[in-house]
C-alpha positions as CSV (number, residue, x, y, z in Angstrom):
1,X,-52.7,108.1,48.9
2,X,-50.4,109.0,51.6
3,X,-47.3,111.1,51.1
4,X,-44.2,109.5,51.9
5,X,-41.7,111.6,54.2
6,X,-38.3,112.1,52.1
7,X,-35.2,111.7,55.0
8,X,-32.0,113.3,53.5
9,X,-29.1,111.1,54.6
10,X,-25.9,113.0,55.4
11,X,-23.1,112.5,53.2
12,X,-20.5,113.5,55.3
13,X,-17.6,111.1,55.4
14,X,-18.2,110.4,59.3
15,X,-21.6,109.0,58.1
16,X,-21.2,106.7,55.2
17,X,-18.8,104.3,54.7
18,X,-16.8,103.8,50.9
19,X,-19.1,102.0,49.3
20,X,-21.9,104.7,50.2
21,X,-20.0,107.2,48.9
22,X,-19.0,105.2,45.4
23,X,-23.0,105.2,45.2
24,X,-23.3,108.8,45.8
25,X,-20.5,109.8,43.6
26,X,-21.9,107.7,40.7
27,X,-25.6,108.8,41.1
28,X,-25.2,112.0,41.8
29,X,-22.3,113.5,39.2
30,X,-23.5,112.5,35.8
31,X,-23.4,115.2,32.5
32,X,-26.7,113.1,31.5
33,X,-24.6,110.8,29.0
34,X,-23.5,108.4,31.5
35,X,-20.3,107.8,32.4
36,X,-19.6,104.1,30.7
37,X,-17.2,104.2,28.4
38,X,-16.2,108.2,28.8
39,X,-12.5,109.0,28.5
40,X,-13.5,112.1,30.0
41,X,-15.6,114.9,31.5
42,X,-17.2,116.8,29.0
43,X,-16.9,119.9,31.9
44,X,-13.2,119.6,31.9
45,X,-12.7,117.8,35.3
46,X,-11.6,114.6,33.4
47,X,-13.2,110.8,34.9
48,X,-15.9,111.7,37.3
49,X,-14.5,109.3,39.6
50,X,-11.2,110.2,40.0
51,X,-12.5,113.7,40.8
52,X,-14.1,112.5,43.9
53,X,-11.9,109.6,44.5
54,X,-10.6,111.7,47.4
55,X,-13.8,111.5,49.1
56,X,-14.5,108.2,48.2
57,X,-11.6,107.5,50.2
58,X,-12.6,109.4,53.1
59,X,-10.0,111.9,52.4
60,X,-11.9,114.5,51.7
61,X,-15.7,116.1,51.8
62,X,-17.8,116.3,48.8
63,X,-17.5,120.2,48.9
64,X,-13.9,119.9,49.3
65,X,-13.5,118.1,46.0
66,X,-15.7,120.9,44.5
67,X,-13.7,123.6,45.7
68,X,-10.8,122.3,44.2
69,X,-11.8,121.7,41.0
70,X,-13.4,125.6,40.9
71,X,-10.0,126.3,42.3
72,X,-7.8,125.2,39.2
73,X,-10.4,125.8,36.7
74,X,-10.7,129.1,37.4
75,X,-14.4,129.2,38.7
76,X,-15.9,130.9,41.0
């Protein structure tokens, strides 16, 4: 058996397009209950998606997003 070789794709803005980002959004921000039919984020942040909407629209970075949500929740 051979090991495969994991390559970490960036997922800065300049290197993904939207639908990338929609992808990375959605598998990578879940509370573990999915986010179908969820009128909102069990953490406080509301829809998932509309927390990152800003980078899925290549507004903003990932980190960005995150910092503003510590930002007006008080976390830190």
């Amino acid at each position: 058996m051979g090991k495969e070789k994991l390559t970490m794709k960036s997922i800065l803005i300049k290197d993904t397009t939207r639908e990338e980002r929609m992808e990375i959004v959605r598998r990578s921000i879940t509370c573990g209950s999915g986010c179908e039919n969820c009128d909102g984020c069990a953490l406080g942040a509301g829809d998932v998606m509309d927390m990152y909407q800003p980078y899925i629209d290549g507004e903003k970075e990932i980190k960005e997003c995150n910092q503003a949500y510590r930002t007006r929740y008080g976390i830190h």
